[in-house]
C-alpha positions in Angstrom: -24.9 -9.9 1.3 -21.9 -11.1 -1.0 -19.5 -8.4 -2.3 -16.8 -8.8 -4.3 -13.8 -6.1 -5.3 -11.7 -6.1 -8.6 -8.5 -3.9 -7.5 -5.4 -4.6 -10.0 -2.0 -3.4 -9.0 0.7 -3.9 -6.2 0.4 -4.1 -2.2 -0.6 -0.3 -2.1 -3.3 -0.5 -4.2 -4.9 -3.1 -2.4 -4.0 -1.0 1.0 -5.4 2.5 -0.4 -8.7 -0.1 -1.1 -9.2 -0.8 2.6 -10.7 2.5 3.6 -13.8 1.5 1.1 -13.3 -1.9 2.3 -14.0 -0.3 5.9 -16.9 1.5 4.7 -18.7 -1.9 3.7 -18.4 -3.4 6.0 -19.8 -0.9 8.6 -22.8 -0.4 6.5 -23.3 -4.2 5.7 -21.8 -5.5 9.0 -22.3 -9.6 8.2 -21.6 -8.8 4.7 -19.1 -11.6 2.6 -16.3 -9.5 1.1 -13.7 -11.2 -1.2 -11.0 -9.4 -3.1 -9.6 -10.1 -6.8 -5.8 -9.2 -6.8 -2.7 -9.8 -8.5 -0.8 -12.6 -6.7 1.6 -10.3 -5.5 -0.3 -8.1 -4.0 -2.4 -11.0 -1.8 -0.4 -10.3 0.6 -2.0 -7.4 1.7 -4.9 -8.7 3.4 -2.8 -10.2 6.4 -3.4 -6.3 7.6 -7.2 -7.0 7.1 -9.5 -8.8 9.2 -12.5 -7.2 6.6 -12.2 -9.2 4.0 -13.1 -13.1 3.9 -12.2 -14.7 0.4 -8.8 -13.4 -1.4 -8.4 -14.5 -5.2 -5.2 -14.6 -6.9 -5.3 -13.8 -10.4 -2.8 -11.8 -13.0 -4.7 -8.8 -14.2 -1.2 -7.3 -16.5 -0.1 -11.1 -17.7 -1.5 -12.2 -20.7 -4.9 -14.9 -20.4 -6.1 -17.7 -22.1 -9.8 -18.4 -22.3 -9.2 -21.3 -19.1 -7.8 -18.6 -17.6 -11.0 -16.0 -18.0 -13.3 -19.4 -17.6 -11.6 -20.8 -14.3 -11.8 -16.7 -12.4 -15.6 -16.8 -13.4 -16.3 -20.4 -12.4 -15.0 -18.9 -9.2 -16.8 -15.7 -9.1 -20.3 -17.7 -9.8 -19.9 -20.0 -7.1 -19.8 -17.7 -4.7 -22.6 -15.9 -5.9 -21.9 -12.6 -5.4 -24.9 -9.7 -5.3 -22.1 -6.7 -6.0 -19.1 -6.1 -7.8 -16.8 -2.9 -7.4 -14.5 -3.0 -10.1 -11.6 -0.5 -10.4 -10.5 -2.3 -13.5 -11.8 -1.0 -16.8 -10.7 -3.1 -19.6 -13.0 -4.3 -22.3 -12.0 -8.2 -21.3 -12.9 -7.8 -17.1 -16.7 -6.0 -18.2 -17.8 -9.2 -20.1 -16.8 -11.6 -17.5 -18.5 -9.8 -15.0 -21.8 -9.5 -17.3 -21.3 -13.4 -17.9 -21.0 -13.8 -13.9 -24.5 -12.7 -14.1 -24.0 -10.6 -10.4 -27.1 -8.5 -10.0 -25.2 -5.1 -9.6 -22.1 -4.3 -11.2 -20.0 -1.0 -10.6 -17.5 0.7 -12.4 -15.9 3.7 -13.5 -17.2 6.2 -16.2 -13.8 5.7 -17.7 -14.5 1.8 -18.4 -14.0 0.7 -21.8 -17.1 -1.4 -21.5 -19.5 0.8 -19.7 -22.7 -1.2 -21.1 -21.4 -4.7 -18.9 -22.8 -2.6 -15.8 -25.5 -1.9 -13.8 -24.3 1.4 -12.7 -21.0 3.6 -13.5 -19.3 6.7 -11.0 -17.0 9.6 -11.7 -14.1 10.6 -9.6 -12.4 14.0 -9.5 -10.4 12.9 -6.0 -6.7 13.0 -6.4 -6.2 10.7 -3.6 -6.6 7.1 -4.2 -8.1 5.9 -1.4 -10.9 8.9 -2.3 -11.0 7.6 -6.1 -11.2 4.2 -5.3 -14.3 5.3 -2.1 -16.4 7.0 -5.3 -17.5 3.4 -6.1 -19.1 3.0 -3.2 -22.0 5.7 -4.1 -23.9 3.5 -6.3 -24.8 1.6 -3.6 -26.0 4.7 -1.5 -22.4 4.9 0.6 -21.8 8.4 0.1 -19.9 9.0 3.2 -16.5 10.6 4.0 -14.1 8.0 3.5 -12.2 6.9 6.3 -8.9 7.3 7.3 -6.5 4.1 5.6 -6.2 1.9 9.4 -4.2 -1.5 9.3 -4.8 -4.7 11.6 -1.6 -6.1 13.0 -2.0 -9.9 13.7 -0.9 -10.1 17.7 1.7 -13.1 16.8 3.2 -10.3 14.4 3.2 -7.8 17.1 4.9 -10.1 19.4 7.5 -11.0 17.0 9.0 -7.8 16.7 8.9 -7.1 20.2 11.4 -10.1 20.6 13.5 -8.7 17.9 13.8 -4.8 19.3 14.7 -7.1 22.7 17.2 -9.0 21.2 18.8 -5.7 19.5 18.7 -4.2 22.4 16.2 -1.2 21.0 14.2 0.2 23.8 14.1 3.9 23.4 12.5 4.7 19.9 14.7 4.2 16.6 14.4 5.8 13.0 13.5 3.0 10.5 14.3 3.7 6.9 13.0 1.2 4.4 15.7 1.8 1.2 12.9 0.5 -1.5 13.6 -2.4 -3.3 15.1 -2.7 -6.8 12.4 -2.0 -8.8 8.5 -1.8 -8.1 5.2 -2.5 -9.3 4.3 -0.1 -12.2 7.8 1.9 -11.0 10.8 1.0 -12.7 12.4 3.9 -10.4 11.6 2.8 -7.5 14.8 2.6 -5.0 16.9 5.6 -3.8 20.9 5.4 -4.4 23.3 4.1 -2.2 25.3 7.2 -1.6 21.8 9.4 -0.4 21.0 6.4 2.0 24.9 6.8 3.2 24.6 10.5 3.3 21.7 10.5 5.5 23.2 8.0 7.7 25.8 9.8 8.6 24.0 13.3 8.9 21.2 11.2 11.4 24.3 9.8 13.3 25.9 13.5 13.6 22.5 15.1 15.1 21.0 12.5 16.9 24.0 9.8 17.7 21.3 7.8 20.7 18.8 7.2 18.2 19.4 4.1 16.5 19.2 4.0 12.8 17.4 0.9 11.3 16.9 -0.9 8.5 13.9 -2.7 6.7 14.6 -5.7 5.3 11.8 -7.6 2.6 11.9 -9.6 0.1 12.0 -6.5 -2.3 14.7 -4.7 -0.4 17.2 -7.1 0.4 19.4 -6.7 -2.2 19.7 -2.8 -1.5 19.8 -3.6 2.4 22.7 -5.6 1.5 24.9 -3.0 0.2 24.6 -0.7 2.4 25.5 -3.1 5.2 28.5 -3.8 2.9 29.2 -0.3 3.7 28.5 -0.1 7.3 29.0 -2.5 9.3 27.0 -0.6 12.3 23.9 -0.6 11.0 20.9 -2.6 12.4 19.2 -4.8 10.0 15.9 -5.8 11.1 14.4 -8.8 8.6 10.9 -9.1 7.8 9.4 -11.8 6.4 5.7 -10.6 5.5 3.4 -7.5 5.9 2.2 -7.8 9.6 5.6 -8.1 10.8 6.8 -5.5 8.4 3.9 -3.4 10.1 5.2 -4.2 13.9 8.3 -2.8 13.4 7.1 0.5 11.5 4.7 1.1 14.6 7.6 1.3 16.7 9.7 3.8 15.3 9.8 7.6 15.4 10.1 8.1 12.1 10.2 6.2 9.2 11.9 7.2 5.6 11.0 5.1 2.7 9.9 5.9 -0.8 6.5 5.9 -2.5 5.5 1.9 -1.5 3.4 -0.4 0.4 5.7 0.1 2.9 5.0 3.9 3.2 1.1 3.2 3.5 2.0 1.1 6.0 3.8 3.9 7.8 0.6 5.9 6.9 -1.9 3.2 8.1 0.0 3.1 11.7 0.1 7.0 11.9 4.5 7.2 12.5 5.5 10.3 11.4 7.1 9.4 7.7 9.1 11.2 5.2 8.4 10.0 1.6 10.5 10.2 -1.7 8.2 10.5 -4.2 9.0 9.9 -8.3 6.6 9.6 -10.8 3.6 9.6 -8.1 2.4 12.9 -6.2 2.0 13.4 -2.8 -1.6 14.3 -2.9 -2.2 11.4 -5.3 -0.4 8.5 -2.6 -0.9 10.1 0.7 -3.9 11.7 2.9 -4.8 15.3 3.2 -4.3 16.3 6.8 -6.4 19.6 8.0 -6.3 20.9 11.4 -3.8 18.5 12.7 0.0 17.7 13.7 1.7 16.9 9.9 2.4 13.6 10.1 3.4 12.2 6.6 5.4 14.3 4.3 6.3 13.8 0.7 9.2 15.0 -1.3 9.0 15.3 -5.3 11.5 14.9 -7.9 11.2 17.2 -11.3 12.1 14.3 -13.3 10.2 11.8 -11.8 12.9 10.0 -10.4 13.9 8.8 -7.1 17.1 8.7 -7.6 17.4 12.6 -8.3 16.4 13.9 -5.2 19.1 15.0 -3.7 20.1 13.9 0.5 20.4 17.5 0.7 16.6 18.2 0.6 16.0 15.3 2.0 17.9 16.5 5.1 16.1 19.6 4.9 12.5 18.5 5.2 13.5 15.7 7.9 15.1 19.0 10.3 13.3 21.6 9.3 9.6 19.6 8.9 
């Protein structure tokens, strides 16, 4: 069987997909899965070993008709039996009709619900559970699984070298500061002075546990200015998901705000502290019943990161 998954948005949406992902292929174990995401989200599936065929394309840029006639000349040579498409515009249903796929699945809230075979609510708040409900018109009604991640070993490796070389042995507290701005969040990072403030206050309470921080592409700029202010700090440099992932698996807990980088955190089950803005924490993060709290969120009235005070902050990290 050939499957095939529309999932616009960033790195997280394509991470908070991989529980349905999962749920595939266990049912449909020599089943073809390939993905539809934006380029800059692509990168998510060096975590996966599910999914075969990855296709770049801009879902939020504007299209030509090439553009629309290229992503169906690639959709129909692969001849795909099923779509799941968590992407309701008008413009996505006809292409799909026009890629002739036998069964077509979206959501109830499509703007085009007459392009598909079959259409499914969802009243989930989580995302990974929103994005699962498209999985019961093809009979997969089961719970859905808990978000897992594969590290590539060479990854793994990697950042062993690098806690070596920074002589980290013992455990360390990784905070990620976010970078700039995000996918779909234009208030995305956490100030300067909060990342200082806890800093110091982790220094103060726990002065053998090292404090590091994650460097990406998104976050260098922030990482950079608050080495400019401390010259102590560990910078630890990343340069793509898996080894991103390798160093979050070794810390003892890991501060970041809402991100790819926190379902990362999430994925490898490190206890993580999350600054959430214009998300919720039951929208971006499992619900937990009957075990150890792992993942904690902290909200913002105003839906903005940079509003939550290092105070709480502190708070939640001592007293959670």
């Amino acid at each position: 069987m050939r499957i095939l998954a529309l999932v616009p948005g960033g790195i997280s949406d394509q991470l908070l997909f991989f529980p349905a992902l999962e749920d595939i292929k266990r049912a449909y174990p020599n089943a073809e899965i390939g993905v539809i995401a934006e380029p800059m989200a692509a990168a998510a599936y060096r975590v996966s070993k599910i999914v075969d065929t990855v296709v770049p394309f801009s879902y939020s840029a504007a299209k030509s008709p090439s553009d629309w006639a290229n992503l169906l000349g690639i959709i129909r040579d692969r001849e795909y039996e099923v779509v799941l498409s968590a992407d309701t515009t008008w413009s996505t249903g006809l292409m799909l009709w026009l890629s002739g796929i036998p069964t077509r699945i979206a959501y109830k809230t499509t703007k085009a619900p007459y392009f598909y075979t079959a259409t499914v609510s969802s009243s989930a708040k989580y995302q990974a559970e929103r994005y699962h409900d498209l999985l019961s018109a093809i009979a997969l009604d089961s719970t859905t699984p808990a978000l897992a991640i594969n590290v590539p070993e060479a990854d793994i490796k990697w950042a062993d070298a690098l806690r070596d070389r920074l002589k980290i042995k013992d455990g360390y507290v990784l905070m990620y500061p976010g970078p700039t701005t995000a996918y779909g969040d234009q208030q995305a990072s956490y100030p300067l002075a909060g990342w200082l403030t806890l800093i110091k206050d982790f220094r103060e309470k726990q002065p053998d546990l090292p404090i590091v921080l994650l460097q990406t592409d998104d976050s260098r700029a922030q990482v950079n200015l608050l080495k400019s202010q401390d010259g102590q700090l560990l910078v630890t440099m990343a340069e793509n998901l898996g080894q991103a992932a390798a160093l979050i698996a070794g810390a003892n807990l890991m501060i970041a705000p809402d991100s790819h980088i926190m379902q990362l955190a999430v994925a490898l089950k490190v206890f993580t502290l999350v600054l959430f803005g214009k998300n919720q924490p039951e929208e971006m993060l499992p619900a937990v019943e009957g075990e150890e709290t792992r993942f904690l969120g902290l909200t913002s009235d105003s839906q903005k990161i940079a509003d939550i005070k290092p105070e709480a902050v502190l708070q939640k990290v001592w007293g959670g």
